[in-house]
VODREN-475000 format. One record per atom (N, C-alpha, C, O): residue in three letters; x, y, z. Coordinates in pm, whole numbers, plus 50000, padded with zeros to 5 digits. Last residue first. Layout:
! VODREN-475000
ALAXYZ;...
END
This chain:
! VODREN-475000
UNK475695091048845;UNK476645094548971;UNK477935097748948;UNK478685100449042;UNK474495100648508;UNK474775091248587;UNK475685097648698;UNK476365107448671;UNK473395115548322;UNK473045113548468;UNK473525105248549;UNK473015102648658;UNK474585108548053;UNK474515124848142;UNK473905121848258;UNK474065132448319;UNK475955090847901;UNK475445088848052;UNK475285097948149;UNK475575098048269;UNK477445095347669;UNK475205093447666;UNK475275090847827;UNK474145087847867;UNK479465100047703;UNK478755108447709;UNK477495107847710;UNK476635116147740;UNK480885078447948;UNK480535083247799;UNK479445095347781;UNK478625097747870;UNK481685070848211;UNK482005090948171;UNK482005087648006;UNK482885092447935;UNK480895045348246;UNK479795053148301;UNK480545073848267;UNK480025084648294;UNK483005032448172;UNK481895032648071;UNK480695043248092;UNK479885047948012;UNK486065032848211;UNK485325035148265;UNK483955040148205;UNK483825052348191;UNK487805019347982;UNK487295010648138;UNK486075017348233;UNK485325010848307;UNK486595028447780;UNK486295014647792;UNK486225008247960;UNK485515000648026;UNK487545053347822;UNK486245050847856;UNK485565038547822;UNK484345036847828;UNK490215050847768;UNK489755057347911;UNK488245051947921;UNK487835046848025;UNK490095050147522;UNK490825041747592;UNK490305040047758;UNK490115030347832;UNK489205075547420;UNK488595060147400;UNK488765047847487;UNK487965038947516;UNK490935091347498;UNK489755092847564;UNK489185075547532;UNK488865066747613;UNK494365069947453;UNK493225074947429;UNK492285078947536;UNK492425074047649;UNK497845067847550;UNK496055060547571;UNK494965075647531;UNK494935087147574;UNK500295080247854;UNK499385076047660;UNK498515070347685;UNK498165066747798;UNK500155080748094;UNK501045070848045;UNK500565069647884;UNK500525059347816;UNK497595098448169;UNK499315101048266;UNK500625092648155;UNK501755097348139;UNK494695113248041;UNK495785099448064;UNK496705105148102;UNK496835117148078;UNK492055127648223;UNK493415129148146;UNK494045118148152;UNK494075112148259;UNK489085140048169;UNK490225134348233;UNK491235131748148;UNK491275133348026;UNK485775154248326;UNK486755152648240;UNK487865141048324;UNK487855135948435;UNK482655165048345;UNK483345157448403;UNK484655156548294;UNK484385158248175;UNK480965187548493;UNK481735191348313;UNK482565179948406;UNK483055183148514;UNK477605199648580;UNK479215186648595;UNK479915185948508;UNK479305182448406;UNK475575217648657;UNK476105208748593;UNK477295208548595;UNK478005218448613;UNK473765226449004;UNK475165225348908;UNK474665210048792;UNK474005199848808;UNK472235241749234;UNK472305228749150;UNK472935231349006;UNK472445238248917;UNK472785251249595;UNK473075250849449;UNK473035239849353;UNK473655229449375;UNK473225245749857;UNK472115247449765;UNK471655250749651;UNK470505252649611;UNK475465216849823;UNK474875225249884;UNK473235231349848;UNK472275224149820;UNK475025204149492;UNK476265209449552;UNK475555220349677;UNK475135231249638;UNK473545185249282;UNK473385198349367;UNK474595193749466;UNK474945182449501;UNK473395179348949;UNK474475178349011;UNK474055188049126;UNK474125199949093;UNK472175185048710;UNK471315181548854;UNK472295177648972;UNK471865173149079;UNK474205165848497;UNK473105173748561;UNK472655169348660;UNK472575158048707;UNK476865162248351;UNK476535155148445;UNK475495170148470;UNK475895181748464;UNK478435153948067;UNK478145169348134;UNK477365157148257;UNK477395145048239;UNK481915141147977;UNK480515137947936;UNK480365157148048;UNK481165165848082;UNK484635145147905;UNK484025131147857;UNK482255135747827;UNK481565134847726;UNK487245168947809;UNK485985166147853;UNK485385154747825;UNK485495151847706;UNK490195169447935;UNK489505170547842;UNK488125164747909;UNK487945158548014;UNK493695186748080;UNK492125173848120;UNK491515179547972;UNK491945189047907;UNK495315196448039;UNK495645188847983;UNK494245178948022;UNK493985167247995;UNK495405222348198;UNK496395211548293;UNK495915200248182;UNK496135189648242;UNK493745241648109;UNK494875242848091;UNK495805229448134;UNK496945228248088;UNK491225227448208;UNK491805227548051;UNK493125226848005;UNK493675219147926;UNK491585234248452;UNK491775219748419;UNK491645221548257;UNK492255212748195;UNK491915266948445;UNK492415255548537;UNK492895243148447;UNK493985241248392;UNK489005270348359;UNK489905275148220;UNK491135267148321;UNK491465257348253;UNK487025260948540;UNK487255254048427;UNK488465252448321;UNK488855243348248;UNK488065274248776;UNK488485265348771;UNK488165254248624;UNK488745243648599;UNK487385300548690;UNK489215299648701;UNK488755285948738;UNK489915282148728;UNK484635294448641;UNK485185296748497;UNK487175291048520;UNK487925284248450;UNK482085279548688;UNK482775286848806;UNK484095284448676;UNK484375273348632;UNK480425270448469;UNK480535285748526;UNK481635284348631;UNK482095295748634;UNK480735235948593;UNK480115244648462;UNK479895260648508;UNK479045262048596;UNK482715224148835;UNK480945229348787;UNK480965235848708;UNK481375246748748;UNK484445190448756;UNK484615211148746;UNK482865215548693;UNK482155213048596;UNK485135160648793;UNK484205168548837;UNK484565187048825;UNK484965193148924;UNK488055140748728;UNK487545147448806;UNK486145153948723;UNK486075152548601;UNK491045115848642;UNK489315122948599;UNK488685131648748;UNK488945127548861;UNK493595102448504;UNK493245112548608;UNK492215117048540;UNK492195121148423;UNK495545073748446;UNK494215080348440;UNK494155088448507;UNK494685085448615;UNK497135057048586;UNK497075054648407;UNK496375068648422;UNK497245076648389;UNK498975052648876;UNK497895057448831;UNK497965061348672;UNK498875068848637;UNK501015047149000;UNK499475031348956;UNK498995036948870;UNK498515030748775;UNK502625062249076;UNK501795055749196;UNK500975042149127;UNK500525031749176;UNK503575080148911;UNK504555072848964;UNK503645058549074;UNK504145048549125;UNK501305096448925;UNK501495084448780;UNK502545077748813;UNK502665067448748;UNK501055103449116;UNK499935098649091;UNK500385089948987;UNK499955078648963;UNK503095122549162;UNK503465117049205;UNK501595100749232;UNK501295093049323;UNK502395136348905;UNK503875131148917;UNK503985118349016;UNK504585107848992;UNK500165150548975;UNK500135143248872;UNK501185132048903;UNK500855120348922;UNK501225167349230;UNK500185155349254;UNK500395148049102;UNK500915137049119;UNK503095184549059;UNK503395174749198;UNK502605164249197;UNK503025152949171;UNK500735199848931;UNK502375190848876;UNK502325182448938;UNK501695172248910;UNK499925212649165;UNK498925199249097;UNK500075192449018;UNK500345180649038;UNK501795225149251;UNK501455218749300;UNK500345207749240;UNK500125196349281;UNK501985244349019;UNK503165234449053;UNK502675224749164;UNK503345214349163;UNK499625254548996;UNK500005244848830;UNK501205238748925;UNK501405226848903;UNK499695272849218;UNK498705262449154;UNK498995245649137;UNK498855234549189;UNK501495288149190;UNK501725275049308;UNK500445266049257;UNK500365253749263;UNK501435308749060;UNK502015297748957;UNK501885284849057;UNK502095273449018;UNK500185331049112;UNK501165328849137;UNK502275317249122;UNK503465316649156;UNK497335334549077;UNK498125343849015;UNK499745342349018;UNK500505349548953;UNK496875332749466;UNK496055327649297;UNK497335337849221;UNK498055345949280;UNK497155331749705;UNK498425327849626;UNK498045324349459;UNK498575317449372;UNK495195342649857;UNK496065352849835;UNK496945345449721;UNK497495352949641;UNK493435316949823;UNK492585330749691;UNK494475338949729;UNK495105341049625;UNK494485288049852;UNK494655300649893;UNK494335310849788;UNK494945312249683;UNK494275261749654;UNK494575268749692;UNK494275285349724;UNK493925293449638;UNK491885233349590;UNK491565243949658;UNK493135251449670;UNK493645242349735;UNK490535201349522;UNK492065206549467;UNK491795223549472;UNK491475228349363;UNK488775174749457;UNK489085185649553;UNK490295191449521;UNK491165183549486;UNK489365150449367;UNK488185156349414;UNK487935164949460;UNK486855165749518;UNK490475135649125;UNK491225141849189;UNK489295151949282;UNK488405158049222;UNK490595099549115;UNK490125110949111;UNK490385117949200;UNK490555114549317;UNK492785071148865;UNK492375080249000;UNK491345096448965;UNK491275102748860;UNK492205041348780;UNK491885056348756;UNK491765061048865;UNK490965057748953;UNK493425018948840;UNK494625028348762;UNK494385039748756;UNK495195048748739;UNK491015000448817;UNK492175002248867;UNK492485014248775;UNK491955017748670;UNK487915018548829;UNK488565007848796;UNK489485009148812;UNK489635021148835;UNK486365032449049;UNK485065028848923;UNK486105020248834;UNK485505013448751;UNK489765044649109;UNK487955042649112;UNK487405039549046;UNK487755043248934;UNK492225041649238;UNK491495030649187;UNK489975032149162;UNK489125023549187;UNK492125066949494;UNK492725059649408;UNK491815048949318;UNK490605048949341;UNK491575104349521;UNK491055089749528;UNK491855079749429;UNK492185082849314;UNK492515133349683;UNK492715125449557;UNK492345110249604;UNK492775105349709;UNK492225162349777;UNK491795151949769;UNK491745140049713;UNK490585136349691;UNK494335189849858;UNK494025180449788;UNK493005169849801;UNK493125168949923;UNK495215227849997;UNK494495213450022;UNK494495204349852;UNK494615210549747;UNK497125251350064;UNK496325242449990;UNK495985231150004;UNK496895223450034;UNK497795264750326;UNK497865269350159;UNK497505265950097;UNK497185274250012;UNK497415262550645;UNK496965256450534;UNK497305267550407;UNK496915279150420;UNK499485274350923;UNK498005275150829;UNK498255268250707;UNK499415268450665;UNK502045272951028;UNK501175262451079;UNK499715263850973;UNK499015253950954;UNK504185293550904;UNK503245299150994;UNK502125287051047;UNK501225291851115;UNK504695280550660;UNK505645279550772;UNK504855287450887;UNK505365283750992;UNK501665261250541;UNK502795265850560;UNK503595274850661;UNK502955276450765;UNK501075228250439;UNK501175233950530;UNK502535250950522;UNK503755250950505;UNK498635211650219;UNK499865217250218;UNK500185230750359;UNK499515241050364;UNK497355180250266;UNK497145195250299;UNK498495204250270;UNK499475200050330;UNK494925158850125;UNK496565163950137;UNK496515174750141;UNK495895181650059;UNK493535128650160;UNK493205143950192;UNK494905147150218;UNK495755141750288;UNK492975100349989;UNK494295110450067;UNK493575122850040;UNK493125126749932;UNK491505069950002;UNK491495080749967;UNK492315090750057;UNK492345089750180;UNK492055034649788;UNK492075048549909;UNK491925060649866;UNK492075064449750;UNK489965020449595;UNK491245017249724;UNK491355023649836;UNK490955020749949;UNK486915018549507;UNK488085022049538;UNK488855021449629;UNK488485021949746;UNK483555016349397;UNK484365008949420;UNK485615019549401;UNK485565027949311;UNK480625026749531;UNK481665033749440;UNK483155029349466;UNK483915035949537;UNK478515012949692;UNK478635011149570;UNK480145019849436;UNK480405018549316;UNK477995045149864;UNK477815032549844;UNK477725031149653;UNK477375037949557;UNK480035071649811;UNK478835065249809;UNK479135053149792;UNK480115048749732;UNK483265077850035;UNK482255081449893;UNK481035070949923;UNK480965063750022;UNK482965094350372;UNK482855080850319;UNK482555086450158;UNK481845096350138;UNK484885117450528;UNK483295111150461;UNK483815100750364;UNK484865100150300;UNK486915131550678;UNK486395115650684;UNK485305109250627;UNK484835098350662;UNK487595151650537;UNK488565145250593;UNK488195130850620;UNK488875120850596;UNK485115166350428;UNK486255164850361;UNK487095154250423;UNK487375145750338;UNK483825164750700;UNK483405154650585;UNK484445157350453;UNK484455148050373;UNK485495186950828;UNK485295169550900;UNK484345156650780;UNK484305144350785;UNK484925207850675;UNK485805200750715;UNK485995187850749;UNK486665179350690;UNK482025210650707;UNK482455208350570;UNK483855203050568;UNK484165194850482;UNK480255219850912;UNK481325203450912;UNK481895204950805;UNK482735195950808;UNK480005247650863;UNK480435242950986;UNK481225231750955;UNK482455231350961;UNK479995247550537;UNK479645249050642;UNK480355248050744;UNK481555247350721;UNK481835276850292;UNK481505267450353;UNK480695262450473;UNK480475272150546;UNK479125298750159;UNK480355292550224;UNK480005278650282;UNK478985272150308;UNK477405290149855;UNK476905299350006;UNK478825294850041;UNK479575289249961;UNK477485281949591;UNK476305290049615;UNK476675296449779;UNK476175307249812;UNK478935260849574;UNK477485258749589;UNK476465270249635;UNK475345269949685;UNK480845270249391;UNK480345254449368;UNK479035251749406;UNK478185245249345;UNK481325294949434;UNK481295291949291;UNK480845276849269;UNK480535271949159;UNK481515292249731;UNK480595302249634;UNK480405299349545;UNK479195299249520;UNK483915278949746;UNK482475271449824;UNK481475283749735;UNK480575278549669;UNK485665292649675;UNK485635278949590;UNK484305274349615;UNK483635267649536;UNK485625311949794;UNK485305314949674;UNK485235301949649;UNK484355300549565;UNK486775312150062;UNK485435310050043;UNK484445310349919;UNK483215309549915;UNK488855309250300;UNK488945310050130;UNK487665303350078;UNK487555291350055;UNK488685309750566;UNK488825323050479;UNK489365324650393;UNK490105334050362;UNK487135286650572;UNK486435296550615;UNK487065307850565;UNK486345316650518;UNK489135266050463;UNK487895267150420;UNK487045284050469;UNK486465291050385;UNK490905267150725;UNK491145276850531;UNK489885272950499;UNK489275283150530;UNK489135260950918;UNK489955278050890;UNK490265277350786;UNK489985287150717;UNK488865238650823;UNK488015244050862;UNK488425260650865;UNK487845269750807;UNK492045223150907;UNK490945226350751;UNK489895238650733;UNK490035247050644;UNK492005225951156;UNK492625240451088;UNK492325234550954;UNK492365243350868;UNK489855215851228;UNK489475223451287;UNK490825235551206;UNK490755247751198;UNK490745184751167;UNK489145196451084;UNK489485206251139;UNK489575212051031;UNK492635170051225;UNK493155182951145;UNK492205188051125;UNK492345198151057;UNK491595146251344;UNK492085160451432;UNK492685170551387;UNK493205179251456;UNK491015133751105;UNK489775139451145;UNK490845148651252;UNK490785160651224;UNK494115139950909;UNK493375132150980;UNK492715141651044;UNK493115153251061;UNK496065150050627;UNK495205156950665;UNK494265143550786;UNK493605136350712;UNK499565145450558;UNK497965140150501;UNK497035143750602;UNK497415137950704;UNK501115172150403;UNK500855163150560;UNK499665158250443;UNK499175162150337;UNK504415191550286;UNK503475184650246;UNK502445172550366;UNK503165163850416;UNK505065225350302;UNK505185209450349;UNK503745199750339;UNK502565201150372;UNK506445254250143;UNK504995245950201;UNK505565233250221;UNK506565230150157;UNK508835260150083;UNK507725270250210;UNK507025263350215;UNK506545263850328;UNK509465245949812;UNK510175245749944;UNK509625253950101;UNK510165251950210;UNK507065231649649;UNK507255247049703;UNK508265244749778;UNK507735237349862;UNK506315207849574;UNK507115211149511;UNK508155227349543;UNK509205231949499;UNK506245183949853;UNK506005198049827;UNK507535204749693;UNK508755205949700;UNK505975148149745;UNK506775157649790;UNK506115170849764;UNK505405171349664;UNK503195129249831;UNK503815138549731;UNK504555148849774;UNK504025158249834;UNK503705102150084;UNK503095117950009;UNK503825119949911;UNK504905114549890;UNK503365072050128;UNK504485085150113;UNK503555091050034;UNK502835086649945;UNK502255047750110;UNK501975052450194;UNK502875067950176;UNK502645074350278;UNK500365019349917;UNK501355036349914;UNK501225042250025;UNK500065043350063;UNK500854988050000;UNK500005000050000;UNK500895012550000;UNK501885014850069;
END
């Protein structure tokens, strides 16, 4: 089983895996970086939104290995960025990235793109063939984001509610090792595009 993080490509940030006695400084960057929770569902974050980042279960029935909440820490003890990344889902090799939040002060500043680098790197060094995720349709710096990082689009997902907001789903993904969208969606059959509703 993998157990080593992704090195911090930043030398100022350090890289931790995030456990339920970390909600409470999750919970502070969530609270005063609040644009991601606006643009996804409409309001801030909640109260638990922390503690179900860190320990919620995915849905029944949604076959996968593990899942790493990765926090990037920096030299002052506060959070800079967070990760979520799932291994093996819906089939080996594909991972999802579920979450991927830095700091509104460090937007504009390239820690982004180097820190998701990082995660790719250290995802395709890991098993991982595949990278697919979830971006809500309008919330735009994170669509124009995963374009830029080489994701492509499979299918749209509706009715997608997020808090009190109800979103469509621009699901996408990216191969790590070559291989086709085609390729990708043999194993995973449910991001064709006739499966606009599906989970």
């Amino acid at each position: 089983m993998l157990t080593q993080l992704p090195p911090s490509p930043l030398p100022s940030l350090r890289a931790v895996e995030l456990a339920p006695a970390d909600a409470p400084l999750l919970q502070r960057f969530f609270d005063e970086n609040p644009q991601y929770f606006l643009a996804v569902q409409g309001e801030p974050a909640g109260p638990g939104e922390a503690t179900e980042e860190i320990a919620g279960e995915l849905p029944p029935g949604v076959p996968h290995t593990r899942k790493w909440v990765i926090g990037y820490v920096a030299p002052n003890g506060a959070l800079a960025g967070i990760a979520n990344l799932v291994s093996d889902i819906f089939a080996p090799t594909v991972w999802n990235v579920s979450t991927f939040i830095i700091a509104t002060a460090r937007h504009g500043s390239g820690e982004a793109q180097a820190l998701y680098k990082s995660l790719e790197a250290w995802a395709a060094g890991s098993g991982a063939c595949w990278l697919r995720l979830g971006v809500v349709k309008g919330n735009t710096r994170g669509e124009r984001f995963w374009l830029a990082q080489g994701f492509v689009d499979t299918r749209e997902r509706s009715g997608y509610q997020i808090g009190r907001q109800v979103n469509v789903l621009r699901v996408m993904a990216k191969p790590l090792h070559g291989g086709s969208i085609d390729d990708y969606l043999s194993l995973v059959p449910r991001d064709r595009p006739e499966h606009a509703n599906a989970l």
